[in-house]
N, CA, C and O of each residue as an XYZ file, in Angstrom:
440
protein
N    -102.725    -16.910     41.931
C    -102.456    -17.718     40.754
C    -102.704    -19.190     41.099
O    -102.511    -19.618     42.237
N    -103.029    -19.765     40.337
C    -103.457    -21.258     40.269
C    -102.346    -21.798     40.296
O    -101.407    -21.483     39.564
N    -102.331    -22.948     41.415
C    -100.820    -23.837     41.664
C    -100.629    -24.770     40.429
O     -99.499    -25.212     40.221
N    -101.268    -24.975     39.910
C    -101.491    -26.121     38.648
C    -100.368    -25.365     37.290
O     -99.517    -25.780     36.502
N    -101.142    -23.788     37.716
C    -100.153    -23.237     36.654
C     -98.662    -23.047     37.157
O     -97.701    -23.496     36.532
N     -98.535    -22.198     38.584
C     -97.431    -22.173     38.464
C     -96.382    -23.429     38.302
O     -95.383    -23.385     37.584
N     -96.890    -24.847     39.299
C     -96.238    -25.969     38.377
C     -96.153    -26.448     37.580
O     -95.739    -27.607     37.543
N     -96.594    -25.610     36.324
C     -96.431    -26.107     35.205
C     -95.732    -25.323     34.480
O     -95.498    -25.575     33.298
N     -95.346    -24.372     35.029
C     -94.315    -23.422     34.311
C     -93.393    -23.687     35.045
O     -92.382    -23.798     34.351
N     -93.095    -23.919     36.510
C     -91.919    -24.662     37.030
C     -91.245    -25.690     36.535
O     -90.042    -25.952     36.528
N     -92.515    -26.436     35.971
C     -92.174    -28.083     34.937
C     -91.468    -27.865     34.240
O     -90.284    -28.190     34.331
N     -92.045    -27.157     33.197
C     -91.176    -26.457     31.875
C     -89.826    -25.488     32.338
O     -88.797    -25.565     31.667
N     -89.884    -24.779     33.259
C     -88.396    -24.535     33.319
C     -87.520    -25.625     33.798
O     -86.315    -25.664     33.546
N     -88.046    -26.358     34.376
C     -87.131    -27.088     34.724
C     -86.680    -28.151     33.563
O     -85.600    -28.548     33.127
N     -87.877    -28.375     33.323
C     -87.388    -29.206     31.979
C     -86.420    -29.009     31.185
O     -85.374    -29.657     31.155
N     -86.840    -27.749     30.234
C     -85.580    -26.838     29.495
C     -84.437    -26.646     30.201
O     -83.514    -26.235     29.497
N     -84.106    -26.847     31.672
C     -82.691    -26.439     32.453
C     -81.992    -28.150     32.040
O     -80.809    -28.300     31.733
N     -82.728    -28.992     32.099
C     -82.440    -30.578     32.280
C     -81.770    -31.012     30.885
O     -80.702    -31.611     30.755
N     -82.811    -30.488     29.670
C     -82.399    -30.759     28.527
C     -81.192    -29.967     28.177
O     -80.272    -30.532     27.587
N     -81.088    -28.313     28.584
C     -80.236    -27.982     28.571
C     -78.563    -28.574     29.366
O     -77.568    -28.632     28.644
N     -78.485    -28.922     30.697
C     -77.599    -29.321     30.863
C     -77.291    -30.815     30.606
O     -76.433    -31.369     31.294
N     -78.240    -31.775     29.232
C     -78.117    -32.836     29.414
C     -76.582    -32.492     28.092
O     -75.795    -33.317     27.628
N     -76.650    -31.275     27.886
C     -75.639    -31.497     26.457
C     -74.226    -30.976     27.521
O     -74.248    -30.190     28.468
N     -73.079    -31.739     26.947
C     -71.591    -31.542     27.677
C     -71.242    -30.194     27.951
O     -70.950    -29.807     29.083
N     -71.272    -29.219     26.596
C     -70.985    -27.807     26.743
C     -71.379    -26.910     27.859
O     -70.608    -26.138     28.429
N     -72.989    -27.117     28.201
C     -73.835    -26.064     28.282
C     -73.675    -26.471     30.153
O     -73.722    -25.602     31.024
N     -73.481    -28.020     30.433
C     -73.201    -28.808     31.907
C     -71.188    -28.085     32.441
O     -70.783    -27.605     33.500
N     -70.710    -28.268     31.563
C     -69.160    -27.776     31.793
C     -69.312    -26.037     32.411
O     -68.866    -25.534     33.442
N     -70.127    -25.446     31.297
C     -70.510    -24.006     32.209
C     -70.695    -24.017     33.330
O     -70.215    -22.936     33.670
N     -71.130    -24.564     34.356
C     -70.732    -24.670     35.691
C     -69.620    -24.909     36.685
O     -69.658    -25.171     37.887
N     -68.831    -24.779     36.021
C     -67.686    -24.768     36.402
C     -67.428    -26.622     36.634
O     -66.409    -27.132     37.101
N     -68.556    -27.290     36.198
C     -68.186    -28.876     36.883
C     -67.286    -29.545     35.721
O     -67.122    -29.073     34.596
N     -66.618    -31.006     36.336
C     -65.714    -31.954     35.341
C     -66.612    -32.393     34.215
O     -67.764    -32.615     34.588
N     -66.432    -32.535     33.222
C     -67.033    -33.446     32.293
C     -67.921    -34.136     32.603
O     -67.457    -34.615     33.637
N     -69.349    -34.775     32.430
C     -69.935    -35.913     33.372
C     -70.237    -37.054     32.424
O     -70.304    -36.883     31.207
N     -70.426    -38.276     33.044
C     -70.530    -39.228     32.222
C     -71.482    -39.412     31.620
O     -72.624    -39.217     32.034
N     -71.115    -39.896     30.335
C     -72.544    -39.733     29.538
C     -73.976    -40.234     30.398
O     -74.939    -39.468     30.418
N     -74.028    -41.343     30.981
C     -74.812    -41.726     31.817
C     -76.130    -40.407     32.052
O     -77.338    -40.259     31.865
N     -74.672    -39.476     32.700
C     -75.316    -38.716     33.670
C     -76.034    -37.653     31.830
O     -77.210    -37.531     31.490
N     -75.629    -37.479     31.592
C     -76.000    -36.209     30.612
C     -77.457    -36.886     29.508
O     -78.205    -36.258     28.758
N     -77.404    -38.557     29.868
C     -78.646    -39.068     29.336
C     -80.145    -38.949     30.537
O     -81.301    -38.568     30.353
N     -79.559    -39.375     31.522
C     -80.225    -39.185     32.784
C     -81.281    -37.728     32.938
O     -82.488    -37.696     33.180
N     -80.264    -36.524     32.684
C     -80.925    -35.243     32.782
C     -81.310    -34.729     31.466
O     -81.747    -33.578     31.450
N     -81.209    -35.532     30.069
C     -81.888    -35.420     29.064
C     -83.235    -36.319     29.287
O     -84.115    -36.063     28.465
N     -83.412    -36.874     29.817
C     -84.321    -37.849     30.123
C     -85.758    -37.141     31.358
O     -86.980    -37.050     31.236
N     -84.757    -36.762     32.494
C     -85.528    -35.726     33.590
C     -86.108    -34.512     32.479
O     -87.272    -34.117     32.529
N     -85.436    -34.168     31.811
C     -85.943    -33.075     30.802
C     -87.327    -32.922     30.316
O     -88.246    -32.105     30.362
N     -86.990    -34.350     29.716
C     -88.450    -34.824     29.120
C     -89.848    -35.256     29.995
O     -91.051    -35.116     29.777
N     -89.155    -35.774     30.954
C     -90.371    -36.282     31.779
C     -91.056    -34.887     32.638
O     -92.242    -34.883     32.968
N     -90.085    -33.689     32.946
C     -90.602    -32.474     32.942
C     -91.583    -32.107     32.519
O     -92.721    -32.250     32.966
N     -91.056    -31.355     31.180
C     -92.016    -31.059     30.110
C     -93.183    -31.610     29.950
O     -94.225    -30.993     30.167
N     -93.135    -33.039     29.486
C     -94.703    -34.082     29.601
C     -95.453    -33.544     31.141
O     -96.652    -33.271     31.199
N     -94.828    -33.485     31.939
C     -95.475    -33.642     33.621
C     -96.003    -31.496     33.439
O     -96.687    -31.120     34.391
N     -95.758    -30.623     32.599
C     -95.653    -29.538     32.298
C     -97.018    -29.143     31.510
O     -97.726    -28.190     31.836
N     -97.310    -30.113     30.308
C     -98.236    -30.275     29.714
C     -99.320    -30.605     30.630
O    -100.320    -29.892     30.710
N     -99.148    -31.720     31.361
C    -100.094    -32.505     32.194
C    -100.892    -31.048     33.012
O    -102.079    -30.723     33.025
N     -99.890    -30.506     33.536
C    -100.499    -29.072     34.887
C    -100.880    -28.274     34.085
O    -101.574    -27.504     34.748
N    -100.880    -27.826     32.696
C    -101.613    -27.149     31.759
C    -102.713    -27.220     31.490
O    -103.527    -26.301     31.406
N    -102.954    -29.013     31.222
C    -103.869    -29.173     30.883
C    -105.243    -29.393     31.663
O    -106.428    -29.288     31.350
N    -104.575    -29.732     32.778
C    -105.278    -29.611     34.246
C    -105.974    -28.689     34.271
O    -107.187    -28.695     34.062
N    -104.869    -27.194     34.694
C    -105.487    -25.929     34.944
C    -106.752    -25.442     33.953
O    -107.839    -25.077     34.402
N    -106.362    -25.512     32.281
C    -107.017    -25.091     31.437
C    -107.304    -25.590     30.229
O    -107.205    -25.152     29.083
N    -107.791    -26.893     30.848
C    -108.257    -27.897     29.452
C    -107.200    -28.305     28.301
O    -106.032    -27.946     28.155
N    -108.191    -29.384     27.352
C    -107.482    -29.763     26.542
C    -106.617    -28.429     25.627
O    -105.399    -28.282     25.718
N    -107.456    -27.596     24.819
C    -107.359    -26.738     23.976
C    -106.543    -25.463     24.297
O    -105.813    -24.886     23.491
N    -106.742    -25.134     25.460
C    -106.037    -23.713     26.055
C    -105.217    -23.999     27.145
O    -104.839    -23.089     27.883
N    -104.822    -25.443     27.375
C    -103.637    -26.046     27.956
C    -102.843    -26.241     27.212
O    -101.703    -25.837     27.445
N    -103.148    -26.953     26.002
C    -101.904    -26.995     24.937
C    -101.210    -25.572     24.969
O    -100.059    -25.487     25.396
N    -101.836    -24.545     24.560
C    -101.551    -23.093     23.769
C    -100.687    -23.060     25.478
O     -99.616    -23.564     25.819
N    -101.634    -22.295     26.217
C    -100.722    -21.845     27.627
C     -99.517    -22.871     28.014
O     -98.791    -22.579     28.964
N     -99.319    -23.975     27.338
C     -98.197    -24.858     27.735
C     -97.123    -24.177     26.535
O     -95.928    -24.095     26.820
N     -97.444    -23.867     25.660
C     -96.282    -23.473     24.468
C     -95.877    -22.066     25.196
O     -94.702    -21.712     25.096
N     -96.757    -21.281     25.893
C     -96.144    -20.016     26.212
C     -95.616    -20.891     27.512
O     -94.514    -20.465     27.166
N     -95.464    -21.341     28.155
C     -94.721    -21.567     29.449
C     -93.281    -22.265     28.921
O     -92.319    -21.868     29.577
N     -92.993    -23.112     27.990
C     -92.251    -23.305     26.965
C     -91.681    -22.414     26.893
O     -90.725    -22.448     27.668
N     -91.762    -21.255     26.147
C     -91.148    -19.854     25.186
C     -90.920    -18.563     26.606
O     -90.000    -17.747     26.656
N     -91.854    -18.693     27.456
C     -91.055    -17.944     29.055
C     -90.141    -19.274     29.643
O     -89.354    -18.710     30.403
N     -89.937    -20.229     29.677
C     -89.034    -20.732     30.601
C     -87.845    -20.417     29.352
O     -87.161    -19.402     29.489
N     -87.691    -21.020     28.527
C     -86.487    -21.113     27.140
C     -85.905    -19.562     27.372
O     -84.702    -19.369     27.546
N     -86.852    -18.514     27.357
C     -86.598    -17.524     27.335
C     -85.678    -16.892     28.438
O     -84.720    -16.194     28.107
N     -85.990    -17.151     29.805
C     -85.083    -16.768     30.843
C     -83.711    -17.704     30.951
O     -82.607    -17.376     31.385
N     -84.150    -18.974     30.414
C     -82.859    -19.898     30.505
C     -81.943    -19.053     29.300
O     -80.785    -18.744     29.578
N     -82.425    -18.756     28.172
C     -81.710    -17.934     27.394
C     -80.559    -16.915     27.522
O     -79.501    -16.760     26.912
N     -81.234    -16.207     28.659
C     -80.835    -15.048     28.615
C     -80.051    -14.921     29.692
O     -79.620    -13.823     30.043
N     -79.765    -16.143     30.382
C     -79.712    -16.281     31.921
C     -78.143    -17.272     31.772
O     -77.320    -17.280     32.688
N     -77.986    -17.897     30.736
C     -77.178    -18.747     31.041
C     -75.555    -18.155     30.473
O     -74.547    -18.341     31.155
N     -75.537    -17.716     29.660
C     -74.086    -17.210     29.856
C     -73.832    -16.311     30.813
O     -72.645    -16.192     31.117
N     -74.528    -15.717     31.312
C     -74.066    -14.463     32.700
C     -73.800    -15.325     33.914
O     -72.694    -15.306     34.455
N     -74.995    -16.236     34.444
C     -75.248    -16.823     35.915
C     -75.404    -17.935     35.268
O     -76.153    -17.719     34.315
N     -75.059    -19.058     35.311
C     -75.182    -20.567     34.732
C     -75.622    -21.046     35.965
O     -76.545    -21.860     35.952
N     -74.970    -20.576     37.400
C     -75.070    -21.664     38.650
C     -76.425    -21.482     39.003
O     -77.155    -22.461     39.153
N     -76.946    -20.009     39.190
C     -77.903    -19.117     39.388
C     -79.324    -19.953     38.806
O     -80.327    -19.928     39.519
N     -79.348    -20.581     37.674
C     -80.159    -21.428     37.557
C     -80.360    -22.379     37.808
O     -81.519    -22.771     37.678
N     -79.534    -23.103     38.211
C     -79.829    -24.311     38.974
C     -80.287    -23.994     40.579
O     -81.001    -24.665     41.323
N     -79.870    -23.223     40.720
C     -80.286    -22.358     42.436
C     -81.288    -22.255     42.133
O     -82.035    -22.975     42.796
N     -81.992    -21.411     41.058
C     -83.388    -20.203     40.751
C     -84.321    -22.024     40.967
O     -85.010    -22.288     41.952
N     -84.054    -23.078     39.703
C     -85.095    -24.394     39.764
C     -85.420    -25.194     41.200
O     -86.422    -25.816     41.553
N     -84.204    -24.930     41.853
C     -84.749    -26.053     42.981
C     -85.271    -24.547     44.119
O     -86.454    -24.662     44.441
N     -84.914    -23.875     44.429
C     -85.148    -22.683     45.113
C     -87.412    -22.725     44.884
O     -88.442    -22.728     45.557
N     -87.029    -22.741     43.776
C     -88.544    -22.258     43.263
C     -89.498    -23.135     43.536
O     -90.683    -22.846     43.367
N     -89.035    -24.514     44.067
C     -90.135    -25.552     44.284
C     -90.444    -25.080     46.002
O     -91.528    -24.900     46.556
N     -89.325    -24.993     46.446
C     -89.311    -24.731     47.781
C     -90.401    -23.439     48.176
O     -90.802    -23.241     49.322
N     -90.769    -22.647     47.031
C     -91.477    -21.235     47.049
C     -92.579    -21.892     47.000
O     -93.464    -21.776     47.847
N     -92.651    -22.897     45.671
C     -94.396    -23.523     45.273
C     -94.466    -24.764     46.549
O     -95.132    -25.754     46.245
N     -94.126    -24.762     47.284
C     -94.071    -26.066     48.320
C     -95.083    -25.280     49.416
O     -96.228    -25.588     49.746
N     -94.136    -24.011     49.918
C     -94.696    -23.090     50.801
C     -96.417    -22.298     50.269
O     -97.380    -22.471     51.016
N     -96.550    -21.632     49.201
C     -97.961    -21.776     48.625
C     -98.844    -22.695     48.245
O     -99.906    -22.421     47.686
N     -98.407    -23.980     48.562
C     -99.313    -24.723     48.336
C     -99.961    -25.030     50.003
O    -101.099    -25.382     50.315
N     -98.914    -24.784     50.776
C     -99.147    -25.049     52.508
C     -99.790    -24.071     52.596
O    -100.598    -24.326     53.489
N    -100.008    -22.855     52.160
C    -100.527    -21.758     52.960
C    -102.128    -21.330     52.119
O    -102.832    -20.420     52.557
């Protein structure tokens, strides 16, 4: 698989994890204190710059036209596992995002 893609579906999950824990509710599921808004603008913010940086490795891999499209499905699979993932294992995703760079770190060395 093309590294361009898999970081760009890494982007996008991570993104969607960022935006997701930038809201109070969905950040408290971790068992953590309240955080200051600061912080919950901060990782609404990482969210975004994700996503954009998500598009970017899309569009890389597969042009203007079929980077857009393959960026909406990397979108709708990351949303999708964060979905389904976050009331059972909440911590588990924050493990699964940084875990996974460490995977695309090692395939990109080898």
């Amino acid at each position: 698989m093309n590294l361009a893609l898999m970081a760009g579906l890494l982007l996008a999950y991570t993104g969607m994890l960022g935006l997701c824990l930038g809201l109070e509710r969905y950040y408290k599921q971790l068992k953590q204190p309240a955080p200051a808004p600061v912080v919950l603008r901060a990782l609404r913010c990482a969210g975004w710059m994700a996503l954009v940086a998500s598009y970017a490795c899309c569009v890389q891999a597969w042009g203007t036209a079929m980077g857009s499209v393959a960026w909406f499905g990397n979108l709708s699979l990351a949303a999708l596992a964060l979905v389904f993932m976050l009331p059972y294992t909440p911590r588990l995703l924050v493990l699964l995002a940084g875990s996974s760079w460490v995977v695309l770190g090692i395939a990109a060395i080898g």
